[in-house]
DRENRO-227812 format. One line per 2 residues: number of its first residue (from 1); for each residue x, y, z of N, C-alpha, C, O. Coordinates in steps of 0.05 Angstrom, whole numbers. Layout:
BEGIN
NUM> X:Y:Z:X:Y:Z:X:Y:Z:X:Y:Z ~ ...
//
This chain:
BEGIN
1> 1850:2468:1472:1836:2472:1447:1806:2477:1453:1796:2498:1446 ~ 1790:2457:1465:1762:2457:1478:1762:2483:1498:1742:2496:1498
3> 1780:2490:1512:1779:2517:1519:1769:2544:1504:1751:2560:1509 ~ 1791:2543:1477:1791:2565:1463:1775:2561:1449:1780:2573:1429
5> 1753:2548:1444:1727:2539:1435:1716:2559:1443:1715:2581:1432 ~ 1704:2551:1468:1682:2556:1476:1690:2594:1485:1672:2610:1485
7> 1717:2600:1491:1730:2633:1493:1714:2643:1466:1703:2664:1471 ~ 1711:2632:1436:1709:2647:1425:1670:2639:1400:1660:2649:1380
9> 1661:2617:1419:1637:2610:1425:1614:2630:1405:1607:2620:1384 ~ 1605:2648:1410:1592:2663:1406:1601:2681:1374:1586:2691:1357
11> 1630:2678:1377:1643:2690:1345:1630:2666:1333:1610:2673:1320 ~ 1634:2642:1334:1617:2627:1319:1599:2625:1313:1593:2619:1289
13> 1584:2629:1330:1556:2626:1323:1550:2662:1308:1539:2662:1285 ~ 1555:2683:1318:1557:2701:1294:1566:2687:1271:1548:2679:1257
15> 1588:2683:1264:1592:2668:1229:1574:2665:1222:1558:2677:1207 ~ 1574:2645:1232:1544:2621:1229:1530:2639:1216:1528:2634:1192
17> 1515:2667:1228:1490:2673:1214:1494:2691:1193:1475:2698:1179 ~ 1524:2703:1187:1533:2723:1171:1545:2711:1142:1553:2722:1122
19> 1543:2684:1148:1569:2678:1127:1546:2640:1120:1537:2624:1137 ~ 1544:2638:1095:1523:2618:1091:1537:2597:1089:1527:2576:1096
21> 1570:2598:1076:1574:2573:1077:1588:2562:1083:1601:2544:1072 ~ 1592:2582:1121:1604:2570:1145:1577:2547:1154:1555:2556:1161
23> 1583:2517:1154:1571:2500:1165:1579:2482:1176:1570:2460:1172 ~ 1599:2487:1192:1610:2471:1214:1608:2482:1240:1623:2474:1259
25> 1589:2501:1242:1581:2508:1272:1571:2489:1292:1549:2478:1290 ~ 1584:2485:1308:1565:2464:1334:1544:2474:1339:1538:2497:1342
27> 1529:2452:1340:1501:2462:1351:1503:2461:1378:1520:2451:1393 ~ 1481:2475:1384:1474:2474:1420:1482:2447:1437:1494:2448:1458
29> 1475:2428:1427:1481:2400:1442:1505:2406:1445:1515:2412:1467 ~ 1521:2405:1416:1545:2400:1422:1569:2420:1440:1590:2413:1452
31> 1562:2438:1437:1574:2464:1455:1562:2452:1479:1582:2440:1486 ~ 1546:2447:1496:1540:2429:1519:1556:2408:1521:1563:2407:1545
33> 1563:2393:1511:1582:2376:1508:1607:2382:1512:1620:2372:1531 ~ 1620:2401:1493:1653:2413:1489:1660:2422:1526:1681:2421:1539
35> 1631:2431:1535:1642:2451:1559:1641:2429:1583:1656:2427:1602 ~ 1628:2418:1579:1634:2382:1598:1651:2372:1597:1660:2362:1618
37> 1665:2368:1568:1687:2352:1569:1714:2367:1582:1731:2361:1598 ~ 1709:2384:1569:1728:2416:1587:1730:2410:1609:1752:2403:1619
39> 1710:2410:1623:1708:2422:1651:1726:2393:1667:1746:2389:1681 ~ 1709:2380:1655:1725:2336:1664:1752:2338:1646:1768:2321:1656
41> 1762:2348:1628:1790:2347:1633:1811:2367:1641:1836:2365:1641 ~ 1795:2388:1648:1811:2410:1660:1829:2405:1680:1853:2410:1681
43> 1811:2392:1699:1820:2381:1724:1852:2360:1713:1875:2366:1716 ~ 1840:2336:1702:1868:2321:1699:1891:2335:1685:1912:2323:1687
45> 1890:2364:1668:1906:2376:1656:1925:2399:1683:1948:2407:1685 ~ 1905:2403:1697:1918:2409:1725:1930:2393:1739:1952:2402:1748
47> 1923:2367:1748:1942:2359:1754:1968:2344:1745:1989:2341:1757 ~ 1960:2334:1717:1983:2336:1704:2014:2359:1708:2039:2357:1709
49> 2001:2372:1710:2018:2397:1703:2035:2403:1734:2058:2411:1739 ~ 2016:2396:1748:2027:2402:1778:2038:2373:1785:2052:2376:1805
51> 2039:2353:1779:2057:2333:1790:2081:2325:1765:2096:2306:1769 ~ 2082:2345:1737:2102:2345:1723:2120:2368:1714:2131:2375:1693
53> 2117:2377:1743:2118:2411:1747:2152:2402:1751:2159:2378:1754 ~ 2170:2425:1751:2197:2429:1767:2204:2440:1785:2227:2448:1790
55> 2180:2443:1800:2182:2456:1821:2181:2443:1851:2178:2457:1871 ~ 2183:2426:1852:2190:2401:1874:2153:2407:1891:2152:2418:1914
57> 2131:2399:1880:2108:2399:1897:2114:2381:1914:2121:2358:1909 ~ 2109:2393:1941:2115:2362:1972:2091:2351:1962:2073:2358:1946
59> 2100:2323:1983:2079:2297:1977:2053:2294:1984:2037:2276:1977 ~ 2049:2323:2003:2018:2329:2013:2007:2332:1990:1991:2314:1995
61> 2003:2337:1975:1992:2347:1952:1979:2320:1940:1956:2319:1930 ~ 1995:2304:1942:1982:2285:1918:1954:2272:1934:1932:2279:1926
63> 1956:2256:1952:1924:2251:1956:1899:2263:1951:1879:2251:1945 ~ 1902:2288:1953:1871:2301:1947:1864:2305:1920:1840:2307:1914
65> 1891:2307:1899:1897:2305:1872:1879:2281:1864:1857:2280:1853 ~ 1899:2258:1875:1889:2241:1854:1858:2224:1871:1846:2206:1860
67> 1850:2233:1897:1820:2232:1903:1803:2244:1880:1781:2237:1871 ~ 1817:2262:1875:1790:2291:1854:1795:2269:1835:1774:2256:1831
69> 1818:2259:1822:1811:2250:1795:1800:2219:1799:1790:2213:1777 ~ 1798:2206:1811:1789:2175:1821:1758:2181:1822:1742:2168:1810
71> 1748:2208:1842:1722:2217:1845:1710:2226:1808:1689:2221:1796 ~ 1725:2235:1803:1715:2251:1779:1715:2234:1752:1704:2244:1732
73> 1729:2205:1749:1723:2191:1731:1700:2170:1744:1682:2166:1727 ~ 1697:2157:1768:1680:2146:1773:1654:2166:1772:1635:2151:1770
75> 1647:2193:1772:1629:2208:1757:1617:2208:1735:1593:2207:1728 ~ 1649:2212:1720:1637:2206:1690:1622:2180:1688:1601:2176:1675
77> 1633:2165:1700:1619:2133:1698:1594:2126:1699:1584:2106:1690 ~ 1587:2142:1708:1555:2152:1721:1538:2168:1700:1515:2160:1695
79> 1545:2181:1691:1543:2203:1677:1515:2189:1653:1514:2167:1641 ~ 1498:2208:1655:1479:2202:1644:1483:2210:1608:1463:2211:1594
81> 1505:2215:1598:1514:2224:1572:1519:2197:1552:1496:2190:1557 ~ 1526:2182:1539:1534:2162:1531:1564:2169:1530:1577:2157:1548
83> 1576:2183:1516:1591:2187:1506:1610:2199:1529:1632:2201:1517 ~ 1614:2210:1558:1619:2209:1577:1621:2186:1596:1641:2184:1610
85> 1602:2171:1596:1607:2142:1604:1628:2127:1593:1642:2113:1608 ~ 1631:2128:1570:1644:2110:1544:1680:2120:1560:1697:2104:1569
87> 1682:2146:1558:1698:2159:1563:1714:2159:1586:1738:2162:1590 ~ 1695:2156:1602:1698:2155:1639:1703:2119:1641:1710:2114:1664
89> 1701:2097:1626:1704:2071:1626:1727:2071:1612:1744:2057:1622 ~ 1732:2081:1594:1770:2077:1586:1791:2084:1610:1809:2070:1620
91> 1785:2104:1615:1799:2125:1639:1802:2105:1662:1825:2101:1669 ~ 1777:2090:1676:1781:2081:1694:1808:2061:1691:1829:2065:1703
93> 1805:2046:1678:1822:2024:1660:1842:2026:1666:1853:2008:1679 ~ 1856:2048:1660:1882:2066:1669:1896:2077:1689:1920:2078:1695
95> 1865:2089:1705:1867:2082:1731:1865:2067:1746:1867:2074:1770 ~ 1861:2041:1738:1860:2019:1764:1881:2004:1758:1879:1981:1766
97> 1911:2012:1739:1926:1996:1724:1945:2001:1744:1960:1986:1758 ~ 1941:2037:1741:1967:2054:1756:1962:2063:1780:1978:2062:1798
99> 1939:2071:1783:1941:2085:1816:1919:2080:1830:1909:2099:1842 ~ 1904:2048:1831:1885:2036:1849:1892:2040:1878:1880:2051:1896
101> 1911:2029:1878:1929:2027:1901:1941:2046:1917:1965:2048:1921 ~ 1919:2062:1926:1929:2097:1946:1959:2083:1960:1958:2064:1975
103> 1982:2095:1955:2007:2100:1968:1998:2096:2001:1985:2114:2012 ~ 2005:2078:2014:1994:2091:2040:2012:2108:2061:2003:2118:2081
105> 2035:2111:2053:2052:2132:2056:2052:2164:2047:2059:2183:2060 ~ 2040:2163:2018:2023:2190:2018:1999:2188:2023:1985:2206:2014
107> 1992:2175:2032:1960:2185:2047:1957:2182:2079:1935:2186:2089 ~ 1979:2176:2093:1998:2204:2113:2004:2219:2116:2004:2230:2138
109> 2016:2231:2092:2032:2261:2090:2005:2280:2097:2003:2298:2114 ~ 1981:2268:2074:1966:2293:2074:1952:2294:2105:1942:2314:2114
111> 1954:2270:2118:1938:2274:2147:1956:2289:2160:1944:2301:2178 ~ 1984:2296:2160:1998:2316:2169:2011:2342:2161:2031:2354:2169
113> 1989:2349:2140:1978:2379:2125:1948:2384:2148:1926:2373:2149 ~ 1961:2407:2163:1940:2419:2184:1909:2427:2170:1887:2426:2181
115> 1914:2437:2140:1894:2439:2132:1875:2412:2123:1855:2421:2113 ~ 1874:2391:2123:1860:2361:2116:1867:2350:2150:1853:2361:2168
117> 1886:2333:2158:1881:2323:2178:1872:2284:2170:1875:2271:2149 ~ 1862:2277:2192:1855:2248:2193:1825:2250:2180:1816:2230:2168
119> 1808:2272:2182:1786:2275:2168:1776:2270:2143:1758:2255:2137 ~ 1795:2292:2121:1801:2292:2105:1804:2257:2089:1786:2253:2073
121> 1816:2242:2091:1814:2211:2082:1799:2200:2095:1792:2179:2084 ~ 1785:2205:2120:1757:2194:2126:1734:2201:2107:1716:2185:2101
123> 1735:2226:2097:1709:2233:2085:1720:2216:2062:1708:2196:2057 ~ 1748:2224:2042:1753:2209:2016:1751:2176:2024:1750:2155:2012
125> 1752:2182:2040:1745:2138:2034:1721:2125:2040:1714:2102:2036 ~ 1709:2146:2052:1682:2139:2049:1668:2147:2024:1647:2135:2018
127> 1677:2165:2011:1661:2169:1986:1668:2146:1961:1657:2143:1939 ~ 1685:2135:1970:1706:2123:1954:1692:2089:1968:1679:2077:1952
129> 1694:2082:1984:1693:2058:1993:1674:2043:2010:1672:2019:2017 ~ 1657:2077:2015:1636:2068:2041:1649:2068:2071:1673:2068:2073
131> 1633:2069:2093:1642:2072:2113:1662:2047:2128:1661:2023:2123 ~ 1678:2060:2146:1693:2028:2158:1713:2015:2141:1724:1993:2145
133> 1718:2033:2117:1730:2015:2103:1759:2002:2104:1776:2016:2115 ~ 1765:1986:2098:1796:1968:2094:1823:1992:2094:1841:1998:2110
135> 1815:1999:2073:1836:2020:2067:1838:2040:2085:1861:2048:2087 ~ 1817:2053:2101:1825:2065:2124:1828:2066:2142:1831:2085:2157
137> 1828:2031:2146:1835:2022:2172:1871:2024:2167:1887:2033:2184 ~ 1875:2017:2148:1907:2009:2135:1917:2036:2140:1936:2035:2155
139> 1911:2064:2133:1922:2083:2131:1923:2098:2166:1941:2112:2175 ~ 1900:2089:2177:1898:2093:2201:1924:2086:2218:1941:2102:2226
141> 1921:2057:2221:1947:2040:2239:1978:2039:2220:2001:2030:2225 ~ 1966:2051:2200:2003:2051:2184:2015:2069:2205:2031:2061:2223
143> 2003:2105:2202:2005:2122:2217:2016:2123:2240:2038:2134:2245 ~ 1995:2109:2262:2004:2094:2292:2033:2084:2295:2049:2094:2311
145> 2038:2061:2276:2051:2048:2279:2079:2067:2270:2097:2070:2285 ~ 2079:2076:2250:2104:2104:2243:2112:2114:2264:2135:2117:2272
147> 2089:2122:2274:2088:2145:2289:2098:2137:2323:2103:2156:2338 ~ 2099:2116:2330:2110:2094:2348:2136:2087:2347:2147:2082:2368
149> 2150:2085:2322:2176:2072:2313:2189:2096:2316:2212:2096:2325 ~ 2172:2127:2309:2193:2152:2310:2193:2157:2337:2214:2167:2346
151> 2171:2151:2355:2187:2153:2389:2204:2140:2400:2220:2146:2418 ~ 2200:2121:2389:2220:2096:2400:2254:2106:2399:2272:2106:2415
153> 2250:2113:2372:2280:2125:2359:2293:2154:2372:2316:2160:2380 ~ 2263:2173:2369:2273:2208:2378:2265:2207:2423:2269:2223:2441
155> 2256:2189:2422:2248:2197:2452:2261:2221:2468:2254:2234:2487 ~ 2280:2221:2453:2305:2243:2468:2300:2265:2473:2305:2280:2492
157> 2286:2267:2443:2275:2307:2440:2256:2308:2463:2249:2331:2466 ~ 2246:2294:2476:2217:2296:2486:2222:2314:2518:2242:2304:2528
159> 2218:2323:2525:2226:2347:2547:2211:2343:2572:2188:2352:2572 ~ 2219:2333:2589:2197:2332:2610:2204:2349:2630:2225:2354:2642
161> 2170:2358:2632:2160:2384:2654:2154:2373:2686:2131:2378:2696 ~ 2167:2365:2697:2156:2352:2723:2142:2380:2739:2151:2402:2741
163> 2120:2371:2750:2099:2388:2765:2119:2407:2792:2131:2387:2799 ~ 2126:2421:2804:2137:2445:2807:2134:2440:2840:2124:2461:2847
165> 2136:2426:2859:2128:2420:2881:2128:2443:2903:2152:2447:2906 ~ 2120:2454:2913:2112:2474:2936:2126:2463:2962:2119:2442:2974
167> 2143:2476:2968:2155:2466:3000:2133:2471:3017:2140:2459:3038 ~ 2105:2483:3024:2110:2495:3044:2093:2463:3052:2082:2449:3035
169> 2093:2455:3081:2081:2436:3090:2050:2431:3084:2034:2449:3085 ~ 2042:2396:3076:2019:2393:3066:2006:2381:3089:2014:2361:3101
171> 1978:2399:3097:1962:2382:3119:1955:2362:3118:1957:2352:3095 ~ 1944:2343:3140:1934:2308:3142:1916:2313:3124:1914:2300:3102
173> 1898:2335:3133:1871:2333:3118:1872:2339:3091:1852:2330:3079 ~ 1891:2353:3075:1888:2353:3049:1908:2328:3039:1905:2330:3015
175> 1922:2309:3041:1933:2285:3045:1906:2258:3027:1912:2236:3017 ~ 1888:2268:3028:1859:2263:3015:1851:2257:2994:1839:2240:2981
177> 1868:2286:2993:1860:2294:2957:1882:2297:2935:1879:2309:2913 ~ 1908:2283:2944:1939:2282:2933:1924:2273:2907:1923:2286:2886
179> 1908:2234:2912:1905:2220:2893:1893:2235:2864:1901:2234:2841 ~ 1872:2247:2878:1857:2262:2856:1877:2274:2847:1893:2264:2830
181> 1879:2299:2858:1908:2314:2841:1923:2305:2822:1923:2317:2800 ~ 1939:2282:2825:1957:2262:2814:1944:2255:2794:1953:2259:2772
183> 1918:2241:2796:1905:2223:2770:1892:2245:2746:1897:2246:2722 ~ 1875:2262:2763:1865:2283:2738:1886:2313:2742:1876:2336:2744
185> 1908:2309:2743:1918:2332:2737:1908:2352:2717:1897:2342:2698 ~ 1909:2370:2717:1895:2387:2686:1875:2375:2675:1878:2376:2651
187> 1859:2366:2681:1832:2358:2678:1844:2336:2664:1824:2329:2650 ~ 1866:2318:2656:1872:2296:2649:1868:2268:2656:1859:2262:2679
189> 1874:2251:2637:1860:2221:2647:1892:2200:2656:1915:2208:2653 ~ 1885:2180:2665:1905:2164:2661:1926:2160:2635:1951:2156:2638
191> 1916:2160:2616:1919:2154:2590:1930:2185:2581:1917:2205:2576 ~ 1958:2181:2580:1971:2203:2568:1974:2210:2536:1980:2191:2521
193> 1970:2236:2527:1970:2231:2502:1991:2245:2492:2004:2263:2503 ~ 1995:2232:2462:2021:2231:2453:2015:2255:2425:1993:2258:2413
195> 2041:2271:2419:2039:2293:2400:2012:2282:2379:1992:2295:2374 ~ 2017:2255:2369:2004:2257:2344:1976:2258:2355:1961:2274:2342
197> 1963:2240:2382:1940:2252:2391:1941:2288:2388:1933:2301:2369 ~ 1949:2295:2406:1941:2330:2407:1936:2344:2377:1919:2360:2370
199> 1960:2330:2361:1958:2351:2339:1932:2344:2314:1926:2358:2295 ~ 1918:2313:2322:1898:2314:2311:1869:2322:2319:1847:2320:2307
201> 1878:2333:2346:1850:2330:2363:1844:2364:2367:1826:2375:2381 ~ 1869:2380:2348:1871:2402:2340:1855:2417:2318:1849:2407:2297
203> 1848:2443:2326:1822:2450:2301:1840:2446:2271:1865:2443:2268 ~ 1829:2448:2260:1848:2441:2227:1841:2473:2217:1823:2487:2224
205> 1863:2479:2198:1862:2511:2186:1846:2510:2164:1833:2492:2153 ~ 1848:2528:2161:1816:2537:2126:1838:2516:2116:1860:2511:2126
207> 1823:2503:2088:1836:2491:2066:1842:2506:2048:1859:2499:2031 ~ 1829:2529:2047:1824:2537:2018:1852:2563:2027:1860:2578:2009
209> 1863:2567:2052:1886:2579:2043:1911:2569:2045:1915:2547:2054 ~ 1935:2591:2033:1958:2580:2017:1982:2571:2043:1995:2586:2057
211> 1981:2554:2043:2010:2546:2072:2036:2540:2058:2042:2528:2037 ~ 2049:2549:2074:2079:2530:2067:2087:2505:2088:2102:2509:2107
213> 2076:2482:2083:2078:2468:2097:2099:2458:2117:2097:2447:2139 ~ 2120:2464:2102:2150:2461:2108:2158:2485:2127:2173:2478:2146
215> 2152:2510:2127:2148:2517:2147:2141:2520:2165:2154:2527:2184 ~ 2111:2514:2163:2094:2509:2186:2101:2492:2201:2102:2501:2224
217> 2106:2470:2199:2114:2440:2219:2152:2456:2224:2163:2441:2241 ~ 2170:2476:2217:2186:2487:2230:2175:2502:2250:2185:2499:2273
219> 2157:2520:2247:2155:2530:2268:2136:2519:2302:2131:2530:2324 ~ 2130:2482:2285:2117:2471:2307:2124:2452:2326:2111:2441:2343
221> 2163:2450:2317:2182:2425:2320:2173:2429:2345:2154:2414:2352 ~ 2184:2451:2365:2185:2464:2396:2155:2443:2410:2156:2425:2427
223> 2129:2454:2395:2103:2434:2405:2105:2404:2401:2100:2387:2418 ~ 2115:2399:2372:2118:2369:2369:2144:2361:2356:2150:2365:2332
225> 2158:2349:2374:2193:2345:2358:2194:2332:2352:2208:2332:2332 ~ 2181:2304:2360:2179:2275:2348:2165:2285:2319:2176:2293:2298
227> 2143:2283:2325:2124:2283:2303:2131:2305:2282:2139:2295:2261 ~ 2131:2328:2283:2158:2340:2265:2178:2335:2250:2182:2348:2230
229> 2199:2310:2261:2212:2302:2255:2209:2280:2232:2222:2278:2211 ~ 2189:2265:2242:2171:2252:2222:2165:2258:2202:2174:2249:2181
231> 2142:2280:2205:2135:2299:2174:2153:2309:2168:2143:2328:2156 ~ 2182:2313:2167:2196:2326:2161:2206:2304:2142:2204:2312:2119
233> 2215:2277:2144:2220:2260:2124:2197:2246:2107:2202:2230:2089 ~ 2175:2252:2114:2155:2240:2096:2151:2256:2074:2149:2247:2051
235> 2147:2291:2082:2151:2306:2057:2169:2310:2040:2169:2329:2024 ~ 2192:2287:2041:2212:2291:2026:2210:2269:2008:2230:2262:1995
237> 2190:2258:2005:2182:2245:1981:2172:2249:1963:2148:2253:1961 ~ 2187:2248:1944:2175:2268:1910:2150:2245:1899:2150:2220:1900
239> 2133:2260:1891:2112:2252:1876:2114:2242:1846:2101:2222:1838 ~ 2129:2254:1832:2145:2239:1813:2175:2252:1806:2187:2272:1813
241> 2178:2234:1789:2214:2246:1779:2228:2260:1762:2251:2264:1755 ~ 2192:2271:1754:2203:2291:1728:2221:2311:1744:2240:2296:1739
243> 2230:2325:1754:2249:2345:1765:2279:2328:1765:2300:2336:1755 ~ 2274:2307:1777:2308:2291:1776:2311:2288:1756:2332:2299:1747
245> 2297:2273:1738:2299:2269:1700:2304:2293:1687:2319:2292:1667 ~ 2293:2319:1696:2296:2343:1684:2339:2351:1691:2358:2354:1675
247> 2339:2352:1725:2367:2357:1725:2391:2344:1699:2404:2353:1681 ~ 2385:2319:1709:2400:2295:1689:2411:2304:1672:2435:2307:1668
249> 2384:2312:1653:2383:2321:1623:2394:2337:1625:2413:2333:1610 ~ 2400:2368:1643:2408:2389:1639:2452:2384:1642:2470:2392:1627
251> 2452:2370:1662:2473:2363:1669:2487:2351:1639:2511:2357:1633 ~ 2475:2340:1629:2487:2335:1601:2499:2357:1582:2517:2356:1564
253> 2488:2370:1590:2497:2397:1570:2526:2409:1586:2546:2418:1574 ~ 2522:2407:1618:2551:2419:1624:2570:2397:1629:2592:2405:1637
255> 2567:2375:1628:2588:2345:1614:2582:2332:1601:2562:2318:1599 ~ 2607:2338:1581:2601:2322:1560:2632:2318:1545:2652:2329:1556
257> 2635:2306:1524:2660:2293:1514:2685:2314:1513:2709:2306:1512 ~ 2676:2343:1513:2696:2354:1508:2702:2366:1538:2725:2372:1544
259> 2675:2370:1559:2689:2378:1591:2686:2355:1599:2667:2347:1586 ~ 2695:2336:1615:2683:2319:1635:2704:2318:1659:2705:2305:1680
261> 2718:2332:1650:2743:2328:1688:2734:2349:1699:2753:2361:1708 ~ 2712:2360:1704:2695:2385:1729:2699:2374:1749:2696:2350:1747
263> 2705:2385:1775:2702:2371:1798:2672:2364:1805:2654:2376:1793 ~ 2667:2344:1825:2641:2351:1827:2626:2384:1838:2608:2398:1830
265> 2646:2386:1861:2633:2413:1875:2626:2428:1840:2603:2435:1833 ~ 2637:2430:1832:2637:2451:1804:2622:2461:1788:2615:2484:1781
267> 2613:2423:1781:2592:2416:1768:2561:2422:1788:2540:2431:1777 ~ 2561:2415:1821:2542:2428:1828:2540:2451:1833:2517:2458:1841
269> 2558:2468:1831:2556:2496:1830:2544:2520:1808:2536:2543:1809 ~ 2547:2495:1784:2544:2501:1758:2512:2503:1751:2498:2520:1741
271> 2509:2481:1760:2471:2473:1760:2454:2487:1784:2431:2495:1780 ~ 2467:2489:1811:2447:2502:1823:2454:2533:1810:2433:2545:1805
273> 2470:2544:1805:2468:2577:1799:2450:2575:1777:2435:2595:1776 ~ 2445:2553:1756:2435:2565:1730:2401:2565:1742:2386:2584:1742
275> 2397:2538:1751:2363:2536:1765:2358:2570:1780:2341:2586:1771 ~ 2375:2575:1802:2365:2598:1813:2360:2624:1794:2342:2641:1796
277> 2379:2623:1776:2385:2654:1750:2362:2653:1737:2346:2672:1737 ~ 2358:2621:1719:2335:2619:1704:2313:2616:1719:2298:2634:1715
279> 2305:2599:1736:2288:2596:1750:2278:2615:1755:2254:2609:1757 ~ 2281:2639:1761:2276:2668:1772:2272:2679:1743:2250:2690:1743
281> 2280:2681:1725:2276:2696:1701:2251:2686:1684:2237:2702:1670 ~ 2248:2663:1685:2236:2643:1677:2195:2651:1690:2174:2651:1679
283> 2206:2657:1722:2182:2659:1729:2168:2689:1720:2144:2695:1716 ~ 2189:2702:1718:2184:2739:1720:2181:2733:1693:2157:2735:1692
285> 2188:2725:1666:2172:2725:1638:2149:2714:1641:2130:2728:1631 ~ 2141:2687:1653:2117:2681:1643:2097:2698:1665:2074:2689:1664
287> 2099:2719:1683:2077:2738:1690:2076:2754:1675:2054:2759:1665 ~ 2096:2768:1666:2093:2789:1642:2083:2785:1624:2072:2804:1612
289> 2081:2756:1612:2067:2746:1587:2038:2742:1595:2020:2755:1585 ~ 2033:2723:1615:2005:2731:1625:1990:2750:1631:1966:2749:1631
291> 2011:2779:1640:1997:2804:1650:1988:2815:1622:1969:2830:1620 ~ 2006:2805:1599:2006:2826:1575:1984:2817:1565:1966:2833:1562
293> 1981:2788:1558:1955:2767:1550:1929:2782:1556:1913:2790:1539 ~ 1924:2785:1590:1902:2793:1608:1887:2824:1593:1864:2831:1591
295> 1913:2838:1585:1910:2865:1579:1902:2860:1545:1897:2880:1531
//
């Protein structure tokens, strides 16, 4: 609504000077206002929408989500407006009821989205908490410790390259320098490091472009199988359940008092064809409606 305000902004204020006894024009303050409040709930109307989406968003997603919105009401809080403050102090309320408490399982996932990394919740918790803080020590050693239990378990996948030995005979005098060899192989230390070392100590990709994360960590099993394996079950945690609640509901409609002996295969056969048919039709109308909108 505060959107299509301010889209048609200026028709108002024409009225305003054409028409005498249009007098419900906002004044300047308040049009400064409308586009603030906009702008501070735009954001939670986005993510609304994206974590009550049906489109299964992975679990990387949600930390940086609900950082923006934790950052952006403790803003308002700040906020030199009255009436923004007032606003930004209910909100908090709500937020510290429901989601004080960062998941520390999704705030792993996103350290294993190549684009954020371990950085990424260093900078958010320091803006958030100050440096050193509790919580990132917690999210730190949760990680470790995961990430420990999945070697323990996959050790198997792990492939070892033993160094390639040269028959031809080794002189006394180079006999010297075996140790060296041995200890800094490849310019390495004693201290071997393990996938989730390398892959954090790895440059991180732009943020700002589009990945499929689920692919990406397929095509990285080969570099890291453990750790792969890992993000492979951590992103399979839904952010919320509107999509399962959504099936449910739909499933109702193809059992019910007058079918209910469907086999199961039947019944899932029934529901995935309609998601893929509609799902696809569904997406191809609403561009057409937006392309036609645009025009």
């Amino acid at each position: 609504m505060l959107d299509s305000a301010i889209f048609y902004r200026r028709a108002f204020l024409n009225l305003a000077l054409v028409d005498s006894n249009f007098s419900s024009c906002p004044s300047l303050e308040e049009w400064d206002k409308i586009e603030k409040i906009s702008n501070f709930l735009g954001y939670f109307y986005e993510v609304t929408c994206l974590f009550s989406g049906t489109n299964y968003p992975t679990s990387n997603l949600f930390f940086p989500k609900v950082f923006k919105v934790h950052y952006c009401i403790k803003d308002a809080m700040e906020d030199c407006d009255d009436f923004m403050r007032r606003m930004g102090s209910y909100m908090n309320l709500k937020f510290e009821k429901y989601w004080s408490e960062y998941s520390l399982i999704l705030a792993i996932v996103v350290i294993l989205d190549p684009r954020y990394k371990l950085q990424f919740v260093e900078w958010g918790y320091d803006k958030l908490y100050g440096k050193e803080s509790r919580e990132l020590k917690d999210v730190s050693g949760t990680l470790f410790a995961l990430f420990g239990s999945y070697m323990d378990k996959f050790s198997h996948l792990l492939v070892s390259n033993p160094v390639n030995q040269t028959p031809t005979e080794i002189k006394v005098g180079d006999k010297l320098f075996e140790e060296f060899d041995n200890i800094y192989q490849d310019g390495s230390t004693l201290v071997e490091k393990t996938e989730l070392n390398l892959y954090l100590e790895e440059k991180r990709l732009d943020r700002k472009q589009e990945l499929d994360i689920l692919s990406w960590w397929k095509l990285e099993q080969f570099r890291y199988p453990v750790l792969s394996r890992m993000t492979s079950d951590v992103l399979t945690i839904p952010i919320s359940t509107v999509a399962s609640e959504s099936a449910f509901s739909i499933s109702g409609r193809v059992l019910d008092q007058y079918r209910s002996s469907l086999l199961p295969e039947t019944v899932q056969a029934l529901l995935c064809t309609r998601d893929w048919l509609f799902g696809k039709e569904a997406l191809a109308k609403e561009d057409a409606e937006l392309e036609e909108l645009t025009e």
